[in-house]
N, C-alpha and C positions, 0 to 999 in steps of 0.2 A: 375234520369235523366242520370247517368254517363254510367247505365252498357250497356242498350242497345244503344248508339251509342259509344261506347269504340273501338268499332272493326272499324267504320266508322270514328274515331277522329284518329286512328294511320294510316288505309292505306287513308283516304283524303286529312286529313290536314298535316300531318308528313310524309307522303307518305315511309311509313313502307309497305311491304307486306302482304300479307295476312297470311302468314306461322308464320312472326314474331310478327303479331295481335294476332294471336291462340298463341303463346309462351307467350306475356303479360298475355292473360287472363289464360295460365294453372297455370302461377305463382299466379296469382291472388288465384285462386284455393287452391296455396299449402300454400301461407297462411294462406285461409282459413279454412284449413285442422286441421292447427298447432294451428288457433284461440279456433277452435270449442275443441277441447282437454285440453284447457289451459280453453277456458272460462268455460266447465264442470266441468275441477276440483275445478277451483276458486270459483265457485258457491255452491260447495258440502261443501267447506270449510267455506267459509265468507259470505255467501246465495246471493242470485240470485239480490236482490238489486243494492249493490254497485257495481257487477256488469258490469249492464246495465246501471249505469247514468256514468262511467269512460268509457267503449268502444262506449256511444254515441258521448258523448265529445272531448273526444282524436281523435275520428275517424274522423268526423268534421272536427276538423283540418288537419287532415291529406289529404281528400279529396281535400283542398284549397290549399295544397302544392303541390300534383300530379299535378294540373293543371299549374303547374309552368316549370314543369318537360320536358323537348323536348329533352334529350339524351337518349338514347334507354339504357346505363346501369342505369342512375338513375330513368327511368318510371319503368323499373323492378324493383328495390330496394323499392321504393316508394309503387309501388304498392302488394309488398307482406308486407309491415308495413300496411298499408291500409287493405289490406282483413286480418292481424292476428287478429289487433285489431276489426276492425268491426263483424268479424264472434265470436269473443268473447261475441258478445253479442246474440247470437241467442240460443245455451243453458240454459242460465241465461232466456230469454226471454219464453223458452217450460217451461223451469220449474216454472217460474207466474203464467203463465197461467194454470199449471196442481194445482198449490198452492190455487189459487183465485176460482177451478169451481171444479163441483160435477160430480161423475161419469155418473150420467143421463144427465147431459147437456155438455160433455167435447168436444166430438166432434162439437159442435156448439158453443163452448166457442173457440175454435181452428177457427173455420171457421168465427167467429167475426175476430177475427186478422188478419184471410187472406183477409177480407172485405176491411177492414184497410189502410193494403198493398195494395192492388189493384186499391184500389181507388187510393193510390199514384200514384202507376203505372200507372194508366192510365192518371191521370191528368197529371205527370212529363212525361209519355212519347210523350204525344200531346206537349205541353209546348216545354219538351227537344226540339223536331223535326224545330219548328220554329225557336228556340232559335241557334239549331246546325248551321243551314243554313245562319245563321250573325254573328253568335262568338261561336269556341263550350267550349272556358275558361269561358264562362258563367254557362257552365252547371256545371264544378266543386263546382266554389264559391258557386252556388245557391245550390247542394245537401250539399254543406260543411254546411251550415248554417242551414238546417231543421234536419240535424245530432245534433247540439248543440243547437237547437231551440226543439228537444226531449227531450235534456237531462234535459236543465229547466222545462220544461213541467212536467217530469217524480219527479222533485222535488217537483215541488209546490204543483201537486195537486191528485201523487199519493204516497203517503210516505206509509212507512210498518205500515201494518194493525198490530192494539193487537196481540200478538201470535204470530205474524211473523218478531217482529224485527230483524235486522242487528245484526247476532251471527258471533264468530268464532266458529270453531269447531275444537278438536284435530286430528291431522292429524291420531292416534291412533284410532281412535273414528268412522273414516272411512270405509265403508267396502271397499275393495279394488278390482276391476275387476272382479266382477259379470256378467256385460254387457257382458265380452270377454267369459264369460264360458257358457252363453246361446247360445246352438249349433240351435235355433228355429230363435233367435234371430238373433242372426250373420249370418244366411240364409237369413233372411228379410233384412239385410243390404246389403249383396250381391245384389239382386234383387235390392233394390232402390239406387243403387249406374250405377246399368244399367239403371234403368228404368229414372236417371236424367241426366245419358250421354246421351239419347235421347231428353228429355228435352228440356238442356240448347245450343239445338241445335237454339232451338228457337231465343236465345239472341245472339248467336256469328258468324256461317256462313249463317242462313237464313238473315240478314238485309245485306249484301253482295251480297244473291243472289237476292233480288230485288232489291240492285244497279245494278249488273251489267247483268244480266241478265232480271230481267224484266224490267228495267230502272225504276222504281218506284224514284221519290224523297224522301230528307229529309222527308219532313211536310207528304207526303202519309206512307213513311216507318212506321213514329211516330206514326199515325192515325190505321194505321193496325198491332203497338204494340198495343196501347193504348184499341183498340179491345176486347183483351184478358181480361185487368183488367176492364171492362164497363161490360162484361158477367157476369164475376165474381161477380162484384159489386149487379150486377141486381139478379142473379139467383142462387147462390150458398147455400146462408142461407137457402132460401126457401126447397131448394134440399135436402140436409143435414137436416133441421127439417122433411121430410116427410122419408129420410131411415133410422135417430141416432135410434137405438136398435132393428131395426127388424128382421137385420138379422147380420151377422160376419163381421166387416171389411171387412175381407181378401175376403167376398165376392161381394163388389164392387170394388176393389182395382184389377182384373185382365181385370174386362171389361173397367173400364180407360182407362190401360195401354195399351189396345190392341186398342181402338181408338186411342190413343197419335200418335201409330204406321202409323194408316194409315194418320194418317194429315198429312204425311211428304211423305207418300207414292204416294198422289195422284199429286205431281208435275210430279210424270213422267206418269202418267195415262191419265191427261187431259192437253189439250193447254196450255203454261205457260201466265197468264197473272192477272188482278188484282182481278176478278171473285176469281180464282183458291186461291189467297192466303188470299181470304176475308175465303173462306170456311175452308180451312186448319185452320186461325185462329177460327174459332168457334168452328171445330174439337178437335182441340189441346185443347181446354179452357173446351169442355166436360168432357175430358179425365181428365183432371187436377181435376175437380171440383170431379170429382166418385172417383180420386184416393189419392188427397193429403191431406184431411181432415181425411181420414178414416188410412192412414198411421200413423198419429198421434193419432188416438185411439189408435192403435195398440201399438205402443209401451210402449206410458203410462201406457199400461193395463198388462205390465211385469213390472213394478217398482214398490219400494217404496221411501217414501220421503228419504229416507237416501242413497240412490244409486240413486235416478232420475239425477243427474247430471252425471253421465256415461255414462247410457242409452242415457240425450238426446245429450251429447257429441260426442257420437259416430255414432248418428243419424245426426248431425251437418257435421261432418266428413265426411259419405258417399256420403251427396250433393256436399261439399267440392272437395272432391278425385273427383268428376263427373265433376268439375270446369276446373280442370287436365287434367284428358284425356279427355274428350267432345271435346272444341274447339280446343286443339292441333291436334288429332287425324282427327277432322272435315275436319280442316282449310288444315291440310295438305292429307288428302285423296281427296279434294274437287282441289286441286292445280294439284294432280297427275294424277286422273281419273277421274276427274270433275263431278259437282252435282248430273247429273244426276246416278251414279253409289253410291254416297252418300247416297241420298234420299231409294235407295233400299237399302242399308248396314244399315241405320238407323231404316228404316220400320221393316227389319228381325230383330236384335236385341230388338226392341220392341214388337215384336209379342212373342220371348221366355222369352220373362221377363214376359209377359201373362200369358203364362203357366206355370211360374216359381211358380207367384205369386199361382195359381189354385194349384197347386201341395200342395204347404203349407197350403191355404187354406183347400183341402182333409186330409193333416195329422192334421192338430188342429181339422177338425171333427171328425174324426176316435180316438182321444186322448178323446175329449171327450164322446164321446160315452162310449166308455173305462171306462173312469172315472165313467159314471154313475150307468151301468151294477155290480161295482165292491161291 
C-alpha cells in the first residue's frame, strides 16, 4: 500500500515537493541497493530461510515507524533502514524459489510469486487509494502488519524442507564474485537496471501526473494502479505456460521492454485523459508480463546453488540502483521541462534497452550455435 502513494503522502499531506518526493524514494532505492547486497551475501552464508523471516519481521516494524516520521531528515533516515532491511529479503526470496522448482517449471514457479505479488498489489492498491483519501497513517500500520503477518506465516507453515535446513557456511567455502566476472551477465544487468528506471516510473511521477494533470483522484489513482496487478493476476500464468521452453528468454524480454516504452509514450500521442491512462496501464502490464518472468529465467540459468546468492543479489541491486535514479531523475526532469518532455525521454530510453536486450539475445544465439558446430 505504502509504495505507490509515497510520492502523494510527502507532496499532499506533508506538502514536500515533488523534487524532494523523488529524493525520498531515491534513498529509498539506495537502501535498497545496500539491502539486496547484504541480503545475497547473508543468504549464501546462513541460507535463504532465516533470511526472509528476520527482513519480514524487522521490516514490519519499521514500516509502522516511518509512518510516525513528519521530519524530512528522519522520513529519509527511516526510510533507507526501511528499504535495507526489506530488500534483504528479495534475494533470499529468488533463491527459494530457484531452491524449491525444477528447471522445466522455474519460469512459472517465478510467475506463481509474481501472481502472489500482484494480487497484493492490486487489492492493497485499490484499498490503499480509499484508505489514503481519510488517513494515509493507515496505510503504514496496515503494510507494517502484513510485513510481520508473513513472517509468522512463513514460520508455521513453510519451515525448511529435508535437505534444505538452516546451514551456515564458511565464509572460506564461498566462491567469491563470480556474478561480477560474467561480462554476459553484467550486460543483462545493465539493461535491466534501464529497462527498471523506466518502470518504476510507473510508481513515483506517473500518480503525480494524474494528480495534477489529469486530475484523477485518490480512489481512481488506486483503481488504475491496482489495474496492473488484476491483469497480471488474470493473465500472466497463462502466458508464461504457453511460451516457458519454446524459445530463449532473451527472446521475449526485448518485445516487453519495447511495449513498456510506448506505454509512457502514448501520453503525449493522444489527449491526456482517463481512456489514455486505462490503456498505458494494460500496455505497461503487457510489457511486464513478456519481460519480467522471463528475466528470471535468465539469470537462474547462469548459477549454481553455491553462487545463486550473488547472482540474485546483484539482480536485487540493479532494480534497487533503478529506485535511485528512476524517480530522482523523474521527479526532477518532470519539474524542469515537464511531462510531457519526460514521457518522450522515457519512451527513448526504453526503446534502447529493446535493442539492447535483442542484441544479447543475437550473441547468446550466435555462442550457441558455436557451441554446437564445435
Amino acid at each position: 500500500m505504502v509504495v505507490p502513494f509515497m510520492t502523494l503522502y510527502l507532496t499532499q499531506k506533508l506538502h514536500y515537493s515533488i523534487s524532494q518526493a523523488g529524493l525520498v524514494f531515491g534513498i529509498f532505492g539506495a537502501g535498497a541497493i545496500c539491502g539486496g547486497l547484504i541480503g545475497g551475501r547473508l543468504a549464501d552464508l546462513f541460507g535463504f530461510y532465516p533470511v526472509q523471516v528476520v527482513a519480514l519481521g524487522l521490516g514490519g516494524i519499521l514500516f509502522m515507524i516511518l509512518g510516525h516520521m513528519h521530519t524530512y531528515p528522519l522520513i529519509c533516515l527511516f526510510t533507507f533502514l526501511l528499504a535495507l532491511i526489506n530488500d534483504s529479503f528479495r534475494p533470499a526470496n529468488a533463491m527459494a524459489i530457484a531452491q524449491y522448482s525444477s528447471i522445466e517449471n522455474r519460469t512459472r514457479s517465478y510467475s506463481l510469486n509474481r501472481l502472489a505479488i500482484n494480487l497484493g498489489w492490486a487489492s492493497g492498491g485499490s484499498l490503499g487509494g480509499f484508505i489514503a483519501a481519510h488517513n494515509y497513517n493507515l496505510l503504514f500500520i496496515i503494510d507494517g502488519w502484513t510485513n510481520i503477518g508473513a513472517a509468522i506465516l512463513l514460520l508455521l507453515f513453510l519451515p525448511p524442507a529435508k535437505g534444505q535446513r538452516i546451514h551456515r557456511r564458511k565464509l572460506s567455502g564461498v566462491i567469491r564474485f563470480e556474478a561480477y566476472r560474467d561480462i554476459r551477465y553484467l550486460w543483462f544487468i545493465v539493461l535491466v537496471i534501464l529497462y527498471a528506471l523506466v518502470f518504476f516510473q510507473l510508481f513515483s511521477t506517473l500518480p503525480v501526473y494524474f494528480r495534477q494533470v489529469l486530475h484523477l483522484s485518490e480512489p481512481v489513482i488506486g483503481g488504475t494502479m491496482a489495474g496492473n496487478g488484476i491483469i497480471i493476476a488474470l493473465f500472466e500464468m497463462v502466458l508464461v505456460f504457453r511460451l516457458e521452453g519454446r524459445n530463449s528468454p532473451l527472446q521475449y524480454i526485448p518485445i516487453g521492454s519495447l511495449i513498456c516504452a510506448i506505454s509512457f509514450m502514448i501520453y503525449n500521442l493522444f489527449p491526456a485523459g482517463i481512456l489514455v491512462a486505462a490503456i498505458s496501464t494494460i500496455l505497461v502490464t503487457v510489457g511486464e508480463m513478456l519481460s519480467m518472468p522471463f528475466m528470471n529465467t535468465y539469470w537462474t540459468s547462469r548459477t549454481q546453488e553455491r553462487n545463486r546468492g550473488q547472482y540474485a543479489g546483484l539482480y536485487t541491486v540493479a532494480w534497487s540502483l533503478a529506485q535511485v535514479l528512476g524517480p530522482i531523475s523523474g521527479a526532477r526532469f518532470a519539474d524542469k521541462l515537464g511531462f510531457t518532455a519526460l514521457w518522450w525521454l522515457i519512451g527513448g530510453i526504453g526503446t534502447l534497452v529493446s535493442f539492447g536486450f535483442w542484441l544479447l539475445h543475437r550473441d547468446e544465439k550466435a555462442l550457441a550455435i558455436s557451441a554446437r558446430t564445435e
